[in-house]
KESEVO-423718 format. One record per residue: x, y, z of N, C-alpha, C in turn. Coordinates in steps of 0.05 Angstrom, whole numbers, plus 32768, in hexadecimal, padded with zeros to 4 digits. Example, Ala and Ser with C-alpha at 12.3 -4.5 7.8 and 13.67 -1.06 7.14 Angstrom:
2
81087F8E809C80F67FA6809C81087FBE809C;81017FD3808E81117FEB808F81028001809D;
END
This chain:
220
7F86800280637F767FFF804B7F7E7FE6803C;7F677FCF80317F797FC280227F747FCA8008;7F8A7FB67FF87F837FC07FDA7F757FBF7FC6;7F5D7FB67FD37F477FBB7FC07F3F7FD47FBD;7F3B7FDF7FDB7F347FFC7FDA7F4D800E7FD4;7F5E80047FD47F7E801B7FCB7F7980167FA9;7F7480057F957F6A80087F7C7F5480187F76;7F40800C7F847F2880187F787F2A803B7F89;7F4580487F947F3E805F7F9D7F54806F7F83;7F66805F7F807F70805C7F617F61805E7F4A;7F5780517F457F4680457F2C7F36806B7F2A;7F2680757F417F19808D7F3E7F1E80A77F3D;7F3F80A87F427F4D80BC7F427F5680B87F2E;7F5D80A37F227F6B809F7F037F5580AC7EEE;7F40809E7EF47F2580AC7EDB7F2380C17EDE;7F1C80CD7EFA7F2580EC7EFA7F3880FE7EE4;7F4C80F57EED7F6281027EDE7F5B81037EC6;7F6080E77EBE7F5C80E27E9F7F4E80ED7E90;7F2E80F77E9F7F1C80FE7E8D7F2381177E7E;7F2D81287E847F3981447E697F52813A7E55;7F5E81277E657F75811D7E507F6781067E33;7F4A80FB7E487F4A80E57E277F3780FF7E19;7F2C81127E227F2081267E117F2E81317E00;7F41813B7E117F5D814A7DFD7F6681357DE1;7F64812C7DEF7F7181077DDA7F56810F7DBF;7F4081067DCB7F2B81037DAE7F2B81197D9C;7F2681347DAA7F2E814D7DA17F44814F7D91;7F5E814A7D9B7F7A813E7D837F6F812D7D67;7F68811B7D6E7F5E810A7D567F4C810D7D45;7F3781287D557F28812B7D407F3281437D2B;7F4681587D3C7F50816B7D307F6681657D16;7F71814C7D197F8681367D107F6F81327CF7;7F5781267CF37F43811E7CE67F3E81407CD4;7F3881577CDE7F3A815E7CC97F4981747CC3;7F6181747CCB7F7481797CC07F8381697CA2;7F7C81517CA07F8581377C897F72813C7C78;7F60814C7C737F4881597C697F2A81427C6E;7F29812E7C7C7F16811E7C827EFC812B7C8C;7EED81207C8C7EDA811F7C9C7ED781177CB5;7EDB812A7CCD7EDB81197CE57EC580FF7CEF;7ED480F57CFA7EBF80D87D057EC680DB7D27;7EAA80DE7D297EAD80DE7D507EB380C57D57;7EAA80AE7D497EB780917D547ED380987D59;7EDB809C7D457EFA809A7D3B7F0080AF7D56;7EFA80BF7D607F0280D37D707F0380C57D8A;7EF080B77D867EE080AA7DAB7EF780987DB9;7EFB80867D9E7F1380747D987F2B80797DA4;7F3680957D997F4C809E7D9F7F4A80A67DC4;7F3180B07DCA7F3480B97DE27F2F809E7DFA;7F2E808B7DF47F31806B7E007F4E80667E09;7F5C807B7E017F7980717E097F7B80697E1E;7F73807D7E317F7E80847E527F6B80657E62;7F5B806A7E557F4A80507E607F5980387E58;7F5A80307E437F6D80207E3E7F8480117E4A;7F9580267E4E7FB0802B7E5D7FA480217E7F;7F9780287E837F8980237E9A7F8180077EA1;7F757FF87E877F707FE47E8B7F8C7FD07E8C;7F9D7FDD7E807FB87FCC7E787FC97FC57E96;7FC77FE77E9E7FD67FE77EBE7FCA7FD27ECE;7FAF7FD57ED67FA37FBB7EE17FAA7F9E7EDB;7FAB7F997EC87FB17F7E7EBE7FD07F737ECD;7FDF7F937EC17FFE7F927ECA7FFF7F897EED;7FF37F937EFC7FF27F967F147FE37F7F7F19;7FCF7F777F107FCC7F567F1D7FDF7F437F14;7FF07F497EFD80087F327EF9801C7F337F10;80167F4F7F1B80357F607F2E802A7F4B7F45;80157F507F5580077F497F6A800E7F2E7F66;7FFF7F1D7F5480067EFA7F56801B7EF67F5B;80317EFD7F43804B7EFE7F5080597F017F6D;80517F167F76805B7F1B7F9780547F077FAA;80397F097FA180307EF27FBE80367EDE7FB3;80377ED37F9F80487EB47F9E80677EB07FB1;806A7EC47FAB808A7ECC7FC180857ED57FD0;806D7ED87FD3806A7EDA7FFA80747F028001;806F7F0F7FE4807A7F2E7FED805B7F397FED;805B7F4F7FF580427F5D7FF380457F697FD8;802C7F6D7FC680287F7D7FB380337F957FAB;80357FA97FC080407FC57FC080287FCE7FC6;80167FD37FC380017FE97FD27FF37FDB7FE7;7FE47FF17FF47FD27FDF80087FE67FEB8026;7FDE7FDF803C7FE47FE880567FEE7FD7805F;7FFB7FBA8051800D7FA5805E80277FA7804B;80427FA1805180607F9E804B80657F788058;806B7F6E804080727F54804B80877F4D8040;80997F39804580AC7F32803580B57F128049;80C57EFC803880C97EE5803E80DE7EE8804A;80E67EDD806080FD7ECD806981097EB18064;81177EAC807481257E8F807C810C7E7F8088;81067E69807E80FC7E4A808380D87E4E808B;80CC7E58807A80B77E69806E80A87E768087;80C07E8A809980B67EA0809B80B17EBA8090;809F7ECC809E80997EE48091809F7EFC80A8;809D7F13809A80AB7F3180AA808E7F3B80A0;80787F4380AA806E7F5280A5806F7F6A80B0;80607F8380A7805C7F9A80B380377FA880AC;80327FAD80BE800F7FBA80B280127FD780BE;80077FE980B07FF87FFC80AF8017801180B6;8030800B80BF8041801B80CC8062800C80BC;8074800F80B6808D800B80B980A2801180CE;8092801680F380A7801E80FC809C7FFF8110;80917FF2810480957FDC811480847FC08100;80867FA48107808C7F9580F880827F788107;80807F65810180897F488114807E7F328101;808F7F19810A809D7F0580FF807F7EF180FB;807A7EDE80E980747ED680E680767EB580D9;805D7EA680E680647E8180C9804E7E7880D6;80457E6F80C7802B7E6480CB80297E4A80E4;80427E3A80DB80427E2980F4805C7E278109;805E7E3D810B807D7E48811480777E60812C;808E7E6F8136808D7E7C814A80877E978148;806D7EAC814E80667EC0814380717ED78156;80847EEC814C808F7F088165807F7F1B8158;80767F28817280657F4C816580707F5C8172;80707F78816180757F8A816D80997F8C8169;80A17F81814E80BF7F7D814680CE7FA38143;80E17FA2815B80E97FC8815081047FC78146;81107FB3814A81297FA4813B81307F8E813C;81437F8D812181427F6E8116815C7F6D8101;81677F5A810581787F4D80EC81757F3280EA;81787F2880D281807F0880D581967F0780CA;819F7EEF80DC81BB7EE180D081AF7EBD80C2;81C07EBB80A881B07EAA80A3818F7E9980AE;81957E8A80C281817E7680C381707E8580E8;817C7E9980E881767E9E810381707EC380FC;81617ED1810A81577EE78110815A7EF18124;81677F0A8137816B7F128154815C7F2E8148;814D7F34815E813A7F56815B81387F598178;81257F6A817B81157F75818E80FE7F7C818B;80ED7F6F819E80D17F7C819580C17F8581AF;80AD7F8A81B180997F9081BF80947F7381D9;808D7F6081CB80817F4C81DC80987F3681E7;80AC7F3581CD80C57F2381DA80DB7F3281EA;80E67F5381E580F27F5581EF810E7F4881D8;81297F5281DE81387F4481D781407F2D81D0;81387F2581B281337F0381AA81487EF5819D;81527EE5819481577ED2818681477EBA8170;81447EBA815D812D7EA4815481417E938144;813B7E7F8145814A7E6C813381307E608120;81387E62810981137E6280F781197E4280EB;81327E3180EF81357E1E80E581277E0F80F6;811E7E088112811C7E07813180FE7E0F8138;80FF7E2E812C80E47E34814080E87E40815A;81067E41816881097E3E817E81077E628182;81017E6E8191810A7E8181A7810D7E8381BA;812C7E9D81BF813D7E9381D5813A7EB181DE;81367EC181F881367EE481F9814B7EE28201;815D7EF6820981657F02821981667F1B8223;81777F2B823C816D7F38824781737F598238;81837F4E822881877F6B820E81907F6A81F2;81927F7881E4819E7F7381C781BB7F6C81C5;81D27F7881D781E37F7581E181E67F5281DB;81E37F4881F581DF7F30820081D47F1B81EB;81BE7F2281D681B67F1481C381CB7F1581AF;81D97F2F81AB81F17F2A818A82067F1C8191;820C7F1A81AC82237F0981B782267EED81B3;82087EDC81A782057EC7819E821B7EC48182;821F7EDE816F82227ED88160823B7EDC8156;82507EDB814A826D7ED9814882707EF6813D;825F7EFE812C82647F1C8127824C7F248130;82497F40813582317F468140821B7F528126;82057F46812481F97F53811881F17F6F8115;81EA7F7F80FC81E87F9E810581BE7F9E80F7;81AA7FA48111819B7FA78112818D7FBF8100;81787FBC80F681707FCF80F481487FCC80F0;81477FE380EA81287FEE80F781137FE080E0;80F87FD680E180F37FC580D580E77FCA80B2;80EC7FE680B780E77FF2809080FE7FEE8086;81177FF6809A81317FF4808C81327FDF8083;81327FC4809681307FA5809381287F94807B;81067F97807680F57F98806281037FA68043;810F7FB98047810E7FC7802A81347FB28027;81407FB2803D815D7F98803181517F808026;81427F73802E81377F5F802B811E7F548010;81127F68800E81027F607FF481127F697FDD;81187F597FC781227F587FAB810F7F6A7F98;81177F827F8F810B7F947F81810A7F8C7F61;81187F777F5A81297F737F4581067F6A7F36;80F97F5A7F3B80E27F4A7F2D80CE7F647F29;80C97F6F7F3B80B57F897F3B80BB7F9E7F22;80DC7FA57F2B80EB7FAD7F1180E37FA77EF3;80E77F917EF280DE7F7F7ED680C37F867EC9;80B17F7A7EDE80927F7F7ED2808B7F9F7ED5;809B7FB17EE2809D7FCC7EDD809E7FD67EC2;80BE7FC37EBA80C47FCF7EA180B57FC37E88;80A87FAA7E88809B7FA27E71807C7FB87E74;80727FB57E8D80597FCE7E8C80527FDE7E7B;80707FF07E8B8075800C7E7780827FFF7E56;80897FEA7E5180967FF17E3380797FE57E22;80687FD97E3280447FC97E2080347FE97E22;803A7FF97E33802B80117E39803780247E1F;804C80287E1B805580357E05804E80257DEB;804A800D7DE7804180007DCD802880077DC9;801B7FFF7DDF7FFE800A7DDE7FF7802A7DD3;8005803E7DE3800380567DDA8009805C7DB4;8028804B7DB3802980547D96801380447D88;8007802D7D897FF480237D7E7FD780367D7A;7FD3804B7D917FB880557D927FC880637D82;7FD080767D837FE080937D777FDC80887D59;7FED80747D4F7FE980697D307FC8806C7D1E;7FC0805A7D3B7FA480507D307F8D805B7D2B;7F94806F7D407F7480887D457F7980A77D48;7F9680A97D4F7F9A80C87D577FA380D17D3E;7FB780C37D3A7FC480D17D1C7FB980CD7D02;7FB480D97CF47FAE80DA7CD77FB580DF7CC5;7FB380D67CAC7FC380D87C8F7FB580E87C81;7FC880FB7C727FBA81057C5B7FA481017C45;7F8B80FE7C497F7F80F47C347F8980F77C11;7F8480E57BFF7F8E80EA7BED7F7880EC7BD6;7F7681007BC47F6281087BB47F6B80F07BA3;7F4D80F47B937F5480EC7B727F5680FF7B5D;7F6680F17B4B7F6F810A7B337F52810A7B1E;7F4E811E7B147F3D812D7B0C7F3581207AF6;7F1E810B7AF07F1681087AD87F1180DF7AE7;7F1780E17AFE7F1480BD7B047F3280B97B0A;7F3B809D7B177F4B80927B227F6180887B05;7F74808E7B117F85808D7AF87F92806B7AFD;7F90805B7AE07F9380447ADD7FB780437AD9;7FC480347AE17FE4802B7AD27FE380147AC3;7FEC80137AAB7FEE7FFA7AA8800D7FEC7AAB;80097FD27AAB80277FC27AB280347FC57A99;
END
C-alpha cells in the first residue's frame, strides 16, 4: 500500500472515531454555556466540537514536515509498505512489503536482491542474498566480490563481522533521534492547541449581573 492510501485509510477511521468525541465536546460547551447562567450559542458549541478536526488538521501538517524531513535523508517516512534507510557513499538498504528480506541499492552503483544478511563495516558491506549468494561490496568502488560462503567472506575482515537479519539491520541503522524531536514538538503544539480550544470555547465564566438600579459608577 502506498501512503497515500495508508492516510486517507487513516484520515476515515480517524473521523469515524472522532465523530461522538467532537459531539461529546459541543455538548460540554454547551452544558459549560448554561451552567455560567448564559444563553447557549450553538456556534459557540459547533466551535468547541472542531477540536478533533482541528487536531487532525495539525497531525497532517506535522507529518508532512516528518515525511520531507526523512526523504531528504533518504529514510522512509514511517508508514506505507517500504523501510529505507542510507548507507555509506549514497547507498540505500531498502526493504518492501516484508522485513525478512531487503537489497542494496544506488542509483549508479551496484544493485543486490533478495539481501537475508548483512553487516557493514565501514566503507564495505558483506551479506547474503538470494541472487549474489555470499557477497562482499565495497560501496566506495562499486566493486562486488562473492564468495563461496559467509565463512570465507568474514575472513576478509580482521575481526569478523556479526551479521544480522535485515529488520534487525535497518532498525541499528536509522537514527530515531530527528523523528523523536518532531514527535515531541507535535504532541507539545497538540496540547497548546487543546488548552487554547478548552479556554476559548469549552470553558466558561460566570456571567456577571448588574446591581440593581443600573451599573454602578466609581469615581477616582
Amino acid at each position: 500500500m502506498g501512503i497515500g492510501f495508508v492516510m486517507l485509510v487513516w484520515g476515515v477511521v480517524f473521523t469515524i472515531v472522532s465523530a461522538p468525541i467532537a459531539a461529546g465536546i459541543g455538548i460540554w460547551s454547551w452544558i459549560n454555556q448554561k451552567r455560567a447562567g448564559q444563553r447557549p450559542r450553538l456556534v459557540r458549541a459547533g466551535q468547541a466540537a472542531a477540536l478533533p478536526l482541528v487536531l487532525l488538521s495539525f497531525a497532517t501538517l506535522a507529518f508532512v514536515v516528518h515525511a520531507g524531513w526523512s526523504l531528504a535523508r533518504g529514510v522512509d517516512p514511517g508508514i506505507g509498505d517500504t523501510w529505507m534507510v542510507p548507507l555509506q557513499n549514497h547507498y540505500s538498504f531498502v526493504m518492501i512489503d516484508t522485513t525478512g528480506e531487503g537489497h542494496l541499492s544506488k542509483a549508479s552503483g551496484t544493485n543486490v536482491r533478495g539481501v537475508r544478511r548483512i553487516a557493514q563495516v565501514a566503507d564495505s558491506i558483506i551479506g547474503e542474498s538470494d541472487s549474489e549468494g555470499a557477497f562482499v561490496l565495497d560501496t566506495s568502488t562499486d566493486k562486488l566480490t562473492r564468495y563461496p560462503d559467509l565463512t570465507a567472506a568474514a575472513a576478509r575482515f580482521a575481526t569478523p563481522p556479526q551479521l544480522q537479519g535485515p529488520g534487525e539491520f535497518y532498525a541499528q541503522q536509522v537514527s530515531h533521534f530527528p523523528d523523536m524531536a518532531i514527535a515531541l514538538l507535535a504532541l507539545g503544539g497538540a496540547v497548546l492547541i487543546c488548552r487554547f480550544w478548552y479556554r476559548r470555547f469549552i470553558r466558561v465564566g460566570a456571567s456577571v449581573s448588574e446591581p440593581a438600579g443600573g451599573s454602578q459608577v466609581t469615581s477616582p
